[in-house]
Structure formats: C-alpha cells, structure tokens
Backbone as numpy.savetxt, mean C-alpha at the origin, in Angstrom:
# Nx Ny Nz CAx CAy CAz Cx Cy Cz
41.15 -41.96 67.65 41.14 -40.93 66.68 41.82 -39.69 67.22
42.40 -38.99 66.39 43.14 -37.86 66.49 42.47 -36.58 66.22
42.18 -35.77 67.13 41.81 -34.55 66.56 42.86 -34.11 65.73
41.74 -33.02 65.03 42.58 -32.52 63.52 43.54 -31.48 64.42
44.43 -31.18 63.98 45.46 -29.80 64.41 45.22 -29.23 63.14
45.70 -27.35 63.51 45.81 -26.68 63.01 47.23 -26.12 62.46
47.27 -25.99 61.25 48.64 -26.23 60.73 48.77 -24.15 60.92
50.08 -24.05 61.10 50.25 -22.36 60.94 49.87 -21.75 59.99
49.73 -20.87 59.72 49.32 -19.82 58.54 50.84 -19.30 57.99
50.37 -19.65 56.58 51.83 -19.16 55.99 52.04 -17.56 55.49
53.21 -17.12 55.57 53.32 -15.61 55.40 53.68 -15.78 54.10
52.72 -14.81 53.49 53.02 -14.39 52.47 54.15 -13.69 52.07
54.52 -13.93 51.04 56.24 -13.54 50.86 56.25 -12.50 50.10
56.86 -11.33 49.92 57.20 -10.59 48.88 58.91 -10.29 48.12
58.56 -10.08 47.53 59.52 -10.31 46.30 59.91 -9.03 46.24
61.41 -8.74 46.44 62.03 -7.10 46.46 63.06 -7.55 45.04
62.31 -6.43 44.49 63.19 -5.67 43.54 64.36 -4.87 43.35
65.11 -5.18 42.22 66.89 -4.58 43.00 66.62 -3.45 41.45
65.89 -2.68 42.15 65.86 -1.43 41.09 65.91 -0.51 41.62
66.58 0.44 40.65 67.17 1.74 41.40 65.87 3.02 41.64
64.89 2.72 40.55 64.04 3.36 40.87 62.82 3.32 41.63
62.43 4.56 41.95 60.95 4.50 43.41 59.78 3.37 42.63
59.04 2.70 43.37 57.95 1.51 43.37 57.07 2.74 42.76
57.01 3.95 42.89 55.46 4.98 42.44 55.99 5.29 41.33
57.15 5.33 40.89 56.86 5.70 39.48 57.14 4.61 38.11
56.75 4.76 36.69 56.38 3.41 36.09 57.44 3.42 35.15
57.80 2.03 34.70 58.55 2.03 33.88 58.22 2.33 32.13
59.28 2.24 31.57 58.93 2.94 29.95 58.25 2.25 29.45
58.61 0.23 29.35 57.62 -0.50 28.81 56.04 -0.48 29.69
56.15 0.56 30.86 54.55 0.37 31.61 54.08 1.58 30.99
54.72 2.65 30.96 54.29 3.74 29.91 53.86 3.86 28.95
54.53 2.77 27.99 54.42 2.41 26.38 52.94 1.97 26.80
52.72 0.26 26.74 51.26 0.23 27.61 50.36 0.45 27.70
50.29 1.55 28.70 49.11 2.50 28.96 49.39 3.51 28.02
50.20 3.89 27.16 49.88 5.27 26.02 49.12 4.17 25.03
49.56 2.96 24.64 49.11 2.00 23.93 47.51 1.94 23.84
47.40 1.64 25.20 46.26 0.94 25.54 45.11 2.73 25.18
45.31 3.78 25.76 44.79 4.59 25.55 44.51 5.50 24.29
45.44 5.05 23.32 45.38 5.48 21.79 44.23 4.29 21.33
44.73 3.00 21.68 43.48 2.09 21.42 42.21 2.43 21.91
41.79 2.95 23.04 40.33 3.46 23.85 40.12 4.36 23.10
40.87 5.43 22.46 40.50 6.65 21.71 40.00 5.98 20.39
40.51 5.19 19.40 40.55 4.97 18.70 38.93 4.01 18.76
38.53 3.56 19.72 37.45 2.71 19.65 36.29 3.43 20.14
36.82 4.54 21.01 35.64 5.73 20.77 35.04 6.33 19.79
36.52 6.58 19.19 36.03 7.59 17.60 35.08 6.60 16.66
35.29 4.92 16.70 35.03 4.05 16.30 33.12 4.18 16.31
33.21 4.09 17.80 31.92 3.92 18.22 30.99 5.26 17.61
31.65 6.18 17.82 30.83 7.45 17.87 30.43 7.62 15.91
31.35 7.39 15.17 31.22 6.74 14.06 30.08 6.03 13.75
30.21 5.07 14.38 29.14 3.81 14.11 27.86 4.78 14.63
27.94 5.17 15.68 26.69 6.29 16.17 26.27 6.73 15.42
26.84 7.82 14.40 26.10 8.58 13.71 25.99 7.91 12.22
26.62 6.96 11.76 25.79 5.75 11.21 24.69 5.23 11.21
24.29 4.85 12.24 23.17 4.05 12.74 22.06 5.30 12.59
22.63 6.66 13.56 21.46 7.56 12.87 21.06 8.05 12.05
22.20 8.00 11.04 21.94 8.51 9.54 21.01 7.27 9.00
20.95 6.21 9.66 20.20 4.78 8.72 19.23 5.48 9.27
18.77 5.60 10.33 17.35 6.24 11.41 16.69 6.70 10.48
17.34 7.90 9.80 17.20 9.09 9.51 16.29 8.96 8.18
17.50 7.94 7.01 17.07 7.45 5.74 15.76 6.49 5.97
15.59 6.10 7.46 14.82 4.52 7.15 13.26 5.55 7.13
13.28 6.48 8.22 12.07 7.61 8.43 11.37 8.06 7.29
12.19 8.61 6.34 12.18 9.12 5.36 12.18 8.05 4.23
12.34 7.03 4.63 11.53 5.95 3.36 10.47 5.64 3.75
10.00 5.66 4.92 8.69 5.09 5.89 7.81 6.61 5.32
8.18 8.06 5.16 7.59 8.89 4.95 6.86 8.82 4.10
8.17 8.88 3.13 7.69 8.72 1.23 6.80 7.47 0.97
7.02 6.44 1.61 6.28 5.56 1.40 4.45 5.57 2.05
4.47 6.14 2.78 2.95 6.70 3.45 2.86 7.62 2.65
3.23 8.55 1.80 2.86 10.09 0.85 2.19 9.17 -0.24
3.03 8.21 -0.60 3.03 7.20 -1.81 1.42 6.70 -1.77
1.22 6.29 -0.48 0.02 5.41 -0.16 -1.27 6.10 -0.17
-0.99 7.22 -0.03 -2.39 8.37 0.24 -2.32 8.95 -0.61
-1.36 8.77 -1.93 -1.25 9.57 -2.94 -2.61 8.20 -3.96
-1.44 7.38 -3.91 -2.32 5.81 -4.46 -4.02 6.39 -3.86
-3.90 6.16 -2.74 -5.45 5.88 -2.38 -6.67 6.96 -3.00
-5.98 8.41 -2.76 -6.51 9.50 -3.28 -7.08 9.10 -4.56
-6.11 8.73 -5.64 -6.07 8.22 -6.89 -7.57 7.15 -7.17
-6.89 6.16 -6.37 -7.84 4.73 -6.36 -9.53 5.74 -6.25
-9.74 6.23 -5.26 -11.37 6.92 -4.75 -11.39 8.03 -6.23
-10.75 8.58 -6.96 -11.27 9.24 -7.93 -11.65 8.48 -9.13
-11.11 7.47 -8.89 -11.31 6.53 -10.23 -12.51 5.66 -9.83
-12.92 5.47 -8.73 -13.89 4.70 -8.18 -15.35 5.84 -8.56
-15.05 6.61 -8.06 -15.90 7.73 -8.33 -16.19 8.22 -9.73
-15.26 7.92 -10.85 -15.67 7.81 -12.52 -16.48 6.80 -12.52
-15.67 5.89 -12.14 -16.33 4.63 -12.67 -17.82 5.08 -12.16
-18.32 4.73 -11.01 -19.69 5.12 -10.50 -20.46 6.23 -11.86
-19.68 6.97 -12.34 -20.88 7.95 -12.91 -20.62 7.33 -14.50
-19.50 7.02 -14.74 -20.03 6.16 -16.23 -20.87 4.88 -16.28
-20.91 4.20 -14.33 -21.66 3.38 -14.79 -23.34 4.28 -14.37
-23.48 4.91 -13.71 -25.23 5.60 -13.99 -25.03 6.20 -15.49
-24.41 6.60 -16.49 -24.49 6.82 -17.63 -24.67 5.87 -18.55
-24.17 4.80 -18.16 -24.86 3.29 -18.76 -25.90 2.98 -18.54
-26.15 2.82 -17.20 -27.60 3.05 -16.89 -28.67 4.04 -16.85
-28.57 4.97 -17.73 -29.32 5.90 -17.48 -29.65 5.98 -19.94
-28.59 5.38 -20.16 -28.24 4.99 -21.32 -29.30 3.49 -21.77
-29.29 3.01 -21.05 -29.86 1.80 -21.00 -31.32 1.82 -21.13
-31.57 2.81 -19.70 -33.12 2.88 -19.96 -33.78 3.62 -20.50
-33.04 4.97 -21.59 -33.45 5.39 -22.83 -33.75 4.53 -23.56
-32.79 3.56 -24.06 -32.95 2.63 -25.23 -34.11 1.85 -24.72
-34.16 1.61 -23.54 -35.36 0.78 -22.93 -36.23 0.97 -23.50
-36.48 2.41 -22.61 -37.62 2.85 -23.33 -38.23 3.32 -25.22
-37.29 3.41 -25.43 -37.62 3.60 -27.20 -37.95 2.53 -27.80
-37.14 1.08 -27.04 -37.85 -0.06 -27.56 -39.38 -0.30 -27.14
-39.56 0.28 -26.43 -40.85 -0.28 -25.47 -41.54 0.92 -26.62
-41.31 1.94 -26.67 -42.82 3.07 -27.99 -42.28 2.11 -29.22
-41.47 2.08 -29.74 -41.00 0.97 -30.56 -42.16 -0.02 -30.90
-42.04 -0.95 -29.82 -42.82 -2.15 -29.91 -44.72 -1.90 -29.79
-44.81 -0.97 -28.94 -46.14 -0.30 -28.90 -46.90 -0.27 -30.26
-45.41 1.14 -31.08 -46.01 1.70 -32.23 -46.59 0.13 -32.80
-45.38 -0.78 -33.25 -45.75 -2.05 -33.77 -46.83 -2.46 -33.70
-47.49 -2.59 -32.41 -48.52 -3.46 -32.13 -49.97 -2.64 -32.32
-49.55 -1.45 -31.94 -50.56 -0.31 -32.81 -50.89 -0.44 -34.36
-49.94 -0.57 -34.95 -49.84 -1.08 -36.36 -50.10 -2.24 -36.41
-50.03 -3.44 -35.53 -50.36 -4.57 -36.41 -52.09 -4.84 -35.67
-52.42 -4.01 -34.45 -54.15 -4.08 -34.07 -54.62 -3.17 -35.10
-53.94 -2.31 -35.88 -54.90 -1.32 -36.99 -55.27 -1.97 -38.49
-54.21 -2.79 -38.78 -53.65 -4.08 -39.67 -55.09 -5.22 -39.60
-55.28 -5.49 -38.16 -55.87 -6.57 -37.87 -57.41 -5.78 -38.09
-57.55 -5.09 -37.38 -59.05 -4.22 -37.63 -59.14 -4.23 -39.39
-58.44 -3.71 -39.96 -58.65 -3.30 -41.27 -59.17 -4.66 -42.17
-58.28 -5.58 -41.17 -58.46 -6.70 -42.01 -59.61 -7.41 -42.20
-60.10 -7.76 -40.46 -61.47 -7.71 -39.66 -62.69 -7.66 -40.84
-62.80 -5.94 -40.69 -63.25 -5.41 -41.80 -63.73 -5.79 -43.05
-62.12 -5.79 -43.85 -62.44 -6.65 -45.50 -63.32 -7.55 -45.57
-62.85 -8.68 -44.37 -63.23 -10.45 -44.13 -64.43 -9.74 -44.24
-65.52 -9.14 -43.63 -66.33 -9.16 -42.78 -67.26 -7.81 -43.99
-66.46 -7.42 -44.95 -66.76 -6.75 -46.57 -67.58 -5.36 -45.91
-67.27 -5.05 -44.77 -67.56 -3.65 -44.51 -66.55 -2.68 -45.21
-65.84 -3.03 -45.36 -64.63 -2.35 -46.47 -64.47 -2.49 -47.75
-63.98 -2.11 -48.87 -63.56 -2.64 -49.98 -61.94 -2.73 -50.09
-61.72 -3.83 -50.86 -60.32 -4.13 -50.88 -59.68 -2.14 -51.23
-59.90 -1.56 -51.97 -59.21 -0.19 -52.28 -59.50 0.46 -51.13
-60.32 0.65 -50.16 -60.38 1.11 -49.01 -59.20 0.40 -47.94
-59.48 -0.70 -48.20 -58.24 -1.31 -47.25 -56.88 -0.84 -47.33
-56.39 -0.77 -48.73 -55.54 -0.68 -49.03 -54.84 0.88 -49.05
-56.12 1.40 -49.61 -55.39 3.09 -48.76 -55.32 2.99 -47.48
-56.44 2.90 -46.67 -55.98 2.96 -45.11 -54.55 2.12 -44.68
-54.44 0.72 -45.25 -52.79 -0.14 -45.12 -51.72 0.97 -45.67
-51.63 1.20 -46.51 -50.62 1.68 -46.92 -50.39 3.33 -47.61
-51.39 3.66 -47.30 -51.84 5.26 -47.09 -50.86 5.99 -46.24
-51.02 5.55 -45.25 -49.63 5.76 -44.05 -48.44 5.81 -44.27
-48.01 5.00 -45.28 -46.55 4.84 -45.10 -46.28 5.85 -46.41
-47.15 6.25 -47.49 -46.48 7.08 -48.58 -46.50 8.24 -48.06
C-alpha cells in the first residue's frame, strides 16, 4: 500500500481587468443598481410605515368597537335590572291584589254562611212552631227589603 501524498495547493487566480478606470470607483450600470435598489428600500419603507399606521388605525377602530360595545352592554344590563325591578313590584301588586280579593271572598262566604245558619235557625224554629210562618218570613226576608 501506498501512502496517500499530498497534492499542492492551487493558487487562486485573479482575473485583471483591461479598464481604464480605478477598481474603487463604480461603474454607471453599478450606480444605476444601487440608486435602483435604494429607491426600491425607500419605497418599501414608505410601504411599511403605511401599513403601520394602518394596522393602528384598525387598533384604534377595533378599541373603540370593543368600547361601544361594553357602553352597549351596561347600557343593556342597566335596562334589563330596571325592568326586573317593575316586574317585581307589579308582581307584589298582583299579589297584594290577590289577597284583597282573597279576602272579600272569604267575608263573602262568611256573610253567606251567616245567612244560611240564620236561614237554618229560622227554619229550626217554624219546624219546631216556636215561630209562625209570618214571623218567619219577616225575619227571612225582612232583611233584604
């Protein structure tokens, strides 16, 4: 076996230019170029900075729908608790409505039964000829003329 050898190192070559002008300064199409290229960088700045105050003007509008829309909600809610709060007192006015009538039925039914135990006594009575029918009958219906 052969050790490996080392092959020389090759020189890099350069390439001379048969131009009349200095290597530091640039030519017109390298000029063009870079004015090119830098009207384009301007142009994608102004671009950006654009889009910038875009994006914050959306910021701006989205805040201010998020605002109005919370004013909206506590306006609603405010609303909702006053109407909750009617309701509550028309309904104790129903109920307070209720147990008037309650009660008028209840002397109502009383009076009735007052009238029909005075009815029943009277009647008692006749059966029983401690009364006379014309006695009965004024006391029955004595009342009501």
């Amino acid at each position: 076996m052969k050790a490996p050898s080392k092959s020389p190192a090759k020189k890099p070559t350069t390439k001379k230019t048969n131009s009349p002008k200095n290597d530091s300064s640039l030519s017109f199409s390298q000029a063009m170029e870079l004015t090119n290229t830098s009207v384009e960088a301007f142009k994608s700045y102004t671009d950006y900075k654009k889009e910038a105050e875009v994006t914050k003007r959306t910021q701006i509008d989205g805040q201010k729908e998020i605002l109005l829309g919370e004013q909206n909600l506590e306006k609603a809610r405010i609303e909702n608790s006053a109407r909750l709060v009617e309701l509550d007192i028309e309904s104790e006015k129903s109920l307070n409505n209720h147990e008037q009538a309650m009660k008028s039925l209840l002397l109502a039914e009383r009076e009735v039964d007052r009238k029909g135990s005075l009815q029943d006594r009277i009647m008692r009575q006749l059966e029983n000829e401690k009364i006379t029918a014309e006695q009965a009958a004024l006391l029955l219906y004595g009342e009501q003329e």
